[in-house]
matplotlib code that plots the C-alpha trace (Angstrom):
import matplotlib.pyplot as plt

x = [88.8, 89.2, 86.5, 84.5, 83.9, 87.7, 88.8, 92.5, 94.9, 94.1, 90.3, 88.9, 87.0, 90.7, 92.5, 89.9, 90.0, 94.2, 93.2, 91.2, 93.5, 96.3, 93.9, 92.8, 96.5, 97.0, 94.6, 95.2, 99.0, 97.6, 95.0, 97.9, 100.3, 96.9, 96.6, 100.8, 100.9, 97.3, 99.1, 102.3, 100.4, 98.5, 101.8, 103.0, 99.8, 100.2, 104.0, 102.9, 100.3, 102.9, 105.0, 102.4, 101.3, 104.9, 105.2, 101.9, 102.8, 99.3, 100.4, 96.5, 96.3, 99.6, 98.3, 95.1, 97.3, 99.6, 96.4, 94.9, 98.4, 98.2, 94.3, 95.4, 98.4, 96.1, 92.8, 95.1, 96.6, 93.4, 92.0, 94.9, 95.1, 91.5, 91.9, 94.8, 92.8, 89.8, 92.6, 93.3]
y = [145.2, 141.9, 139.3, 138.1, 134.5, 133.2, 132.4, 133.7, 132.1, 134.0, 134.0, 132.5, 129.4, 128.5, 129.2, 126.5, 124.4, 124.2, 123.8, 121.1, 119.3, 119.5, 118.4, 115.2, 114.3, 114.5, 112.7, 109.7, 109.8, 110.2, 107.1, 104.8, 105.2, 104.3, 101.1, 100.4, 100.9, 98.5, 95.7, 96.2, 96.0, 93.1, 91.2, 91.7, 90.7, 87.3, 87.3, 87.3, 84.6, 81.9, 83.0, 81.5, 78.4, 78.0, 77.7, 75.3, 71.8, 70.2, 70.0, 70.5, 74.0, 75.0, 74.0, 75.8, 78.9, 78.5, 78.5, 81.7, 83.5, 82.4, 83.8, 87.5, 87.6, 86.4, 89.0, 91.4, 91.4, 91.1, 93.7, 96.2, 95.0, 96.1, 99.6, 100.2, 99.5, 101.9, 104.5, 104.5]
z = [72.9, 73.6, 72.6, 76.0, 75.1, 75.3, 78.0, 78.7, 81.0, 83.9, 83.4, 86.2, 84.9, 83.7, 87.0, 88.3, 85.7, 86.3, 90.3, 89.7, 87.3, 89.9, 92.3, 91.0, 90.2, 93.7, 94.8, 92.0, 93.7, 97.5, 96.3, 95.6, 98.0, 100.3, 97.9, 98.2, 102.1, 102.8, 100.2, 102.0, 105.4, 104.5, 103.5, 107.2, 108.3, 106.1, 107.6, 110.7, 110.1, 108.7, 111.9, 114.2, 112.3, 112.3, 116.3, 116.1, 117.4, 115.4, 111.7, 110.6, 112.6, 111.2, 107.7, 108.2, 109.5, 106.5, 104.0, 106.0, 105.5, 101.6, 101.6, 103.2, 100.7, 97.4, 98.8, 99.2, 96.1, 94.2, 96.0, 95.2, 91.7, 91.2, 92.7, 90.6, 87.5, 88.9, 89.1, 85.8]

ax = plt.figure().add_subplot(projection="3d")
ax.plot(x, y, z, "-o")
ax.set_aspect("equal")
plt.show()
């Protein structure tokens, strides 16, 4: 007779166990492709930021528009280095 207290493979605390671990995998991948697509969107938001202070005639409200492009880009990337580093 087999002894109760190990657990085999297809015990059920082990089946969840597995479930669990293939679980939280997926949701360490689904978290960052979030964190890739909201860096990638914030770089087109920042693109599209240095596309209208290019069209500005004043050279102080394109240079305030540049430096509001440069501050989405560096939050951005700050922000989505510091997820990736909670991630692992």
């Amino acid at each position: 007779m087999a002894n109760k207290t190990a657990l085999g493979a297809d015990h059920p605390v082990e089946l969840l166990r597995n479930v669990n671990e293939v679980m939280l995998d997926l949701s360490r991948h689904v978290t960052l492709a979030y964190i890739d697509a909201y860096e990638a969107h914030m770089g087109t938001v920042a693109h599209l930021q240095d596309r209208w202070a290019d069209m500005l005639i004043v050279d102080w409200m394109a240079e305030l528009g540049h430096a509001q492009a440069r501050y989405t880009r560096d939050v951005a990337r700050i922000v989505a280095s510091a997820a990736r580093d909670l991630m692992r």
